[in-house]
N, C-alpha and C positions, 0 to 999 in steps of 0.2 A: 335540522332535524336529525341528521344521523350524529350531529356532537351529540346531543341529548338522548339519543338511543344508549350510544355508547355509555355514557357516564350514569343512565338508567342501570344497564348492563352491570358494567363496572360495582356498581355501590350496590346489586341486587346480589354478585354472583361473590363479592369481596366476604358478605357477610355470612355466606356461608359456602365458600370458599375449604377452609377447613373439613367440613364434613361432607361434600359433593367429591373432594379427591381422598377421605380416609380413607375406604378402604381399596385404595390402588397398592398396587406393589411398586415401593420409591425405583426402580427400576425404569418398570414400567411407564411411571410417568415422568420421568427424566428423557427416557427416550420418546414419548409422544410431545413433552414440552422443546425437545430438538427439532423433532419434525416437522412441531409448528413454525418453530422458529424459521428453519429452513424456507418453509413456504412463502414465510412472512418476506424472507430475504427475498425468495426470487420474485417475490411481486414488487420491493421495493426497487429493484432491478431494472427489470419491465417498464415502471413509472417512471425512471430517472432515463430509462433509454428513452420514451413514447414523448416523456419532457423535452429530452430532445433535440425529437423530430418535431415537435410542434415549432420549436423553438426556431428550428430552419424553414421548414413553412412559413412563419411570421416573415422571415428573413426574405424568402424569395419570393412571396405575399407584396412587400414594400417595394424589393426592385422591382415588381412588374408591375406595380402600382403607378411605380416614376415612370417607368417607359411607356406607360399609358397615358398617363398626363401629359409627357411632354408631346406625345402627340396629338392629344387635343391639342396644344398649347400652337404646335407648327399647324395644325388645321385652320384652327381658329385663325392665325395670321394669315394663312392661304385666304380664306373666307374675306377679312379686313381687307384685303391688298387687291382680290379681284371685286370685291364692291365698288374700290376706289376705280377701279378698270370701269367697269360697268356705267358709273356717273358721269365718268368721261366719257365716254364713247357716247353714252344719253345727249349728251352736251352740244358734239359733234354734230351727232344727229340730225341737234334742235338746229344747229346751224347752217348746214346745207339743205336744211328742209326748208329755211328761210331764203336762201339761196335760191334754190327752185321759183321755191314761190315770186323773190323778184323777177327773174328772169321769165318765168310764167308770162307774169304782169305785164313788162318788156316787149314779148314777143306779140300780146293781147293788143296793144296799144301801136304796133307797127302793123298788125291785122284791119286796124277798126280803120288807121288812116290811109291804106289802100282801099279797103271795100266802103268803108262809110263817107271817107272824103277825098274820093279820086281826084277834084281837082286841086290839092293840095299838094300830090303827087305829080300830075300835069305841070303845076307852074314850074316846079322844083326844075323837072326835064324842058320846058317852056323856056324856063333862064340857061338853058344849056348856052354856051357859046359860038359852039360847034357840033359836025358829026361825030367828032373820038369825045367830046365834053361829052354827049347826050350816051353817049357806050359806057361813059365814065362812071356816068351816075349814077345809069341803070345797075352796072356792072356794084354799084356800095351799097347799092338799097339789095340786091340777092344777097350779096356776100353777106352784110349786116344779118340778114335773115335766117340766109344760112347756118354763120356763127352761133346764134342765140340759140337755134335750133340744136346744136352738138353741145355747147357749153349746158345747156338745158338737162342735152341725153347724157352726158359727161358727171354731170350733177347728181343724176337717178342712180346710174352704174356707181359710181362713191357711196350713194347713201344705200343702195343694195349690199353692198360690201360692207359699210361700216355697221349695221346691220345685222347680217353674218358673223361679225366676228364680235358683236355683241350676246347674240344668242349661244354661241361657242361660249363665250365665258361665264354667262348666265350657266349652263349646265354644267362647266366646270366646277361653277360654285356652289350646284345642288348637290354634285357628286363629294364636295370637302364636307359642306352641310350632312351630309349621309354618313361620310365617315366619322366625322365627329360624334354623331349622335350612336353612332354605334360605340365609340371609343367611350362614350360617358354610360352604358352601360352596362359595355366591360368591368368599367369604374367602379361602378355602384357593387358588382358582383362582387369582386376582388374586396370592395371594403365588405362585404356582408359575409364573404368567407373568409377576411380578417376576424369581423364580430366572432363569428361560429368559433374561429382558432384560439382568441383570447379567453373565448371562455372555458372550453374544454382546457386548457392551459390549466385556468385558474382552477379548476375543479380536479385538475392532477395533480395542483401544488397540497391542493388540500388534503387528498388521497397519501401523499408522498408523509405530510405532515403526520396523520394517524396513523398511518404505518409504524413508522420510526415513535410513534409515544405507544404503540401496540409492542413493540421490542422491548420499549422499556419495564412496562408493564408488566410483558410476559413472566417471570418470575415470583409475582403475589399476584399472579389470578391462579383461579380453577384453568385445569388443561380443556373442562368444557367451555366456559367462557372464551380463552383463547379461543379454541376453536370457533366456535361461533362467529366473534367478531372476524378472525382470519379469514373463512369463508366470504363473510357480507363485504367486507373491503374487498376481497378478491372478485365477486363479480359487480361489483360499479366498479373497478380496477378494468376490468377486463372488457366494459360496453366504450371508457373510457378510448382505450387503446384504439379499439376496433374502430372509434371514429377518428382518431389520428390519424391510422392507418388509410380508411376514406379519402382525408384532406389528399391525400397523395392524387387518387383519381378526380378531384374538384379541383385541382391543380392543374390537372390535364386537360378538363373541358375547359377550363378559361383558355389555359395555352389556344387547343383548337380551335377556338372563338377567335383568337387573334391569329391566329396563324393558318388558313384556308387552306387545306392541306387537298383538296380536291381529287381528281382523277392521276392517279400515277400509272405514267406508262409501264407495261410489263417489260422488264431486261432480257437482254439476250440469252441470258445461260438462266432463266426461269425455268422450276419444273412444268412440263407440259401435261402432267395429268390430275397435279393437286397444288389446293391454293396456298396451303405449306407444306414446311419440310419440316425434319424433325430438328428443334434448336441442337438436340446432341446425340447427332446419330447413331454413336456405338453405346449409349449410355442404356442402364436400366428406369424402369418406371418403381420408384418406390412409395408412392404414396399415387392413389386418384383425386379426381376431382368432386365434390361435394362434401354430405354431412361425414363427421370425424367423430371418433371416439379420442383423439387427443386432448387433454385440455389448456395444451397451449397454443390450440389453434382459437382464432376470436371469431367472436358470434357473428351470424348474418343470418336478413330475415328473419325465421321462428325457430333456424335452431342456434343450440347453447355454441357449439362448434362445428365449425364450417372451414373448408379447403378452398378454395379460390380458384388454384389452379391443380397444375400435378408437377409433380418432384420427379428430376431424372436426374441419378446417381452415374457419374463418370469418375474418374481420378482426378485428383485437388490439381487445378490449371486447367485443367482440359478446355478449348477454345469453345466458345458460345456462340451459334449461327441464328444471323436474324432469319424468321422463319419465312417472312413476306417481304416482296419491297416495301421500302418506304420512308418515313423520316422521323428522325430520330426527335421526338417530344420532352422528354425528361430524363438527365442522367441526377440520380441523386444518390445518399450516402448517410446513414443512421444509423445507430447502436442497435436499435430494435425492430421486428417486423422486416420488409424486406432487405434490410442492410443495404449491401450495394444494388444497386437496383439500373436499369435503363425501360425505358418506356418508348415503343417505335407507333409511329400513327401510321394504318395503311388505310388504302381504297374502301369506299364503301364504309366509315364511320367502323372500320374493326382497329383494333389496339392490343400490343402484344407487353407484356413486363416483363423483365429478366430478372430474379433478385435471388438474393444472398451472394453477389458475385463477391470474388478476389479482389478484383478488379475491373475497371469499363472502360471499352477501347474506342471509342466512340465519344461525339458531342452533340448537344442538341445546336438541331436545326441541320446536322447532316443529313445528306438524302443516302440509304441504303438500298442495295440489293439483295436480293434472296440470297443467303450464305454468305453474305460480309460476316466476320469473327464482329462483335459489338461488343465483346468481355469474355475473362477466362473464370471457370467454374470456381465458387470458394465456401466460406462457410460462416458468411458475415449476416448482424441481426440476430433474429429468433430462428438461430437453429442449430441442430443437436450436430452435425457432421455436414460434412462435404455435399453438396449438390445442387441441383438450379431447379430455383421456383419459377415455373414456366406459367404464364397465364395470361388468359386471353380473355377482351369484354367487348362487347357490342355495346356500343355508346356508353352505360354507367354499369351494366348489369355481367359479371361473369359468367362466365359460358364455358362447358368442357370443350379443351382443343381438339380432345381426338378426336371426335369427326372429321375433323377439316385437316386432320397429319394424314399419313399413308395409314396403311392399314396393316396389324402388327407389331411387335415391338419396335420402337428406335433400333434397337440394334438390329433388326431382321431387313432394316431399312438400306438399300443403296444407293440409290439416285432415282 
């Protein structure tokens, strides 16, 4: 639909083209047909950064894809392996239960010929020889009795035990069964936030492609036409991005999903009266948190542009402090949007990002404390100078930090 918008456009605005820019001052429209250009640049820009990140996404999409399979894959053989446990043990079972049962039988049948047929027992002691013969015999017929009696309870005690350490492996097995099926989906996510990637991909190759035929363009259209279309590619350009940008935190709930980040103990050198610190405590706040008048900020919710989090301005290096304990979920690293970036998971489903860094000192899956350095300030991605995009989300949703920092500037801040 938007090819044929376009080339509606194109052959509506070609035809009278001529008479829509006569009377501009060639000036004039030399310098608005630069401007457009410009525009056009920095959106093709954007698209080729947002490209990408998409394009690592996929990337780290597939390895966590593999590391998820193959742990089905060791589940699934856990599962196989204590089934074959389980059969045995059944087997076992069958066998000292049969065991019992003769010995049962045994003991029934030395029962019936004492009390049913005493003198069967009489003759036996009758044929004694002697006084130690007749002790003798009495003494095989208890012992016999005896024996059967223990081999019997000997019996019960094995198959209670064998038993037990059937039912032990039976829950063993429910618990790989549990995990696996949580593991598949994981699975299923991961491939559905692959689909979601692939096609937002697809639909930036396409953006990137009319872009660059809008460059070529530019020079026999009207400078309203340019415009026009510059515009319309810039905001699908720009819903594009915004959900690339997204995949970054769909990234992070998978991680979480597999990585139970649960209750983290508070550290010794924690502040005692707030649940952060400031990432850079001497630093200025130069941007807040919500709706923006920038338009290189990307949409969220209903409005056009939106802040995620808030910008604090230090000098280029200045060390970056994780503001909560916790563990480190995602270090990544993109031309566009947050640049260098770190993502820490803490307590309580809260989540801190660090982006446009220099640099990230830190790896996922380390565990932090409050004021570990995790990266030094820089001015990588979407953005005009030096500073850190500090932002904080409660499960999917952003949240202004400052309530939860001290109260004041950062710099006003000392411990």
């Amino acid at each position: 639909m938007l090819a044929l918008a376009l080339a509606f456009l194109v052959i509506t605005a070609g035809r009278g083209a001529a008479t829509a820019d006569s009377g501009v001052n060639p000036q004039d429209q030399l310098a608005l047909i630069n401007q457009i250009r410009a525009q056009l640049g920095s959106n093709l820009a954007d698209a080729l950064a947002a490209q990408q990140q998409l394009e690592k996404s996929l990337q780290d999409n597939a390895a966590q894809q593999a590391r998820v399979q193959a742990k089905i894959e060791d589940a699934q053989a856990r599962i196989a392996n204590l089934d074959m446990q389980i059969a045995d043990a059944q087997r076992r079972e069958a066998l000292l239960a049969q065991r019992i049962d003769t010995e049962r039988a045994q003991l029934k049948q030395l029962a019936r010929a004492v009390y049913e047929s005493p003198g069967s027992v009489l003759l036996v002691l009758a044929e004694s020889k002697s006084l130690g013969d007749l002790f003798t015999r009495i003494s095989e017929l208890n012992v016999a009795g005896t024996r059967a009696a223990q081999i019997k309870s000997a019996l019960n005690g094995d198959l209670a035990e064998q038993q037990k350490e059937r039912e032990k492996e039976e829950a063993a097995r429910d618990e790989q069964v549990a995990l696996r099926n949580q593991l598949d989906s994981q699975l299923a996510q991961l491939r559905a936030l692959e689909a979601q990637q692939e096609k937002s991909l697809a639909q930036l190759e396409l953006k990137i492609a009319q872009t660059r035929a809008e460059l070529s363009l530019l020079n026999r259209q009207s400078t309203q036409l340019a415009q026009a279309v510059t515009d319309m590619l810039q905001r699908q350009q720009d819903e594009i991005i915004a959900a690339a940008m997204q995949s970054v935190w769909a990234q992070l709930q998978l991680w979480l999903q597999a990585n139970n980040v649960g209750q983290i103990a508070t550290s010794a050198g924690h502040s005692t009266k707030y649940r952060f610190i400031w990432p850079e405590p001497a630093a200025q706040i130069s941007q807040p948190f919500g709706p923006s008048s920038y338009w290189f900020e990307p949409p969220y919710g209903t409005y056009a542009h939106f802040h995620t989090g808030i910008d604090l301005v230090a000098s280029f290096g200045s060390p970056v402090y994780a503001a909560d304990d916790g563990v480190v979920a995602l270090v990544g690293s993109t031309s566009s949007g947050y640049g260098n970036y770190v993502v820490i998971a803490h307590a309580s489903g809260f989540n801190t990002l660090y982006g446009h860094l220099s640099t990230a000192l830190v790896k996922v899956g380390q565990q932090v404390t409050q004021g570990t350095p995790v990266g030094l300030e820089g001015s990588t991605g979407n953005s005009t100078g030096p500073h850190l995009h500090f932002e904080l989300r409660i499960g999917q949703r952003p949240v202004d930090p400052t309530p939860y920092l001290p109260p004041g500037p950062p710099s006003a801040f000392r411990g």
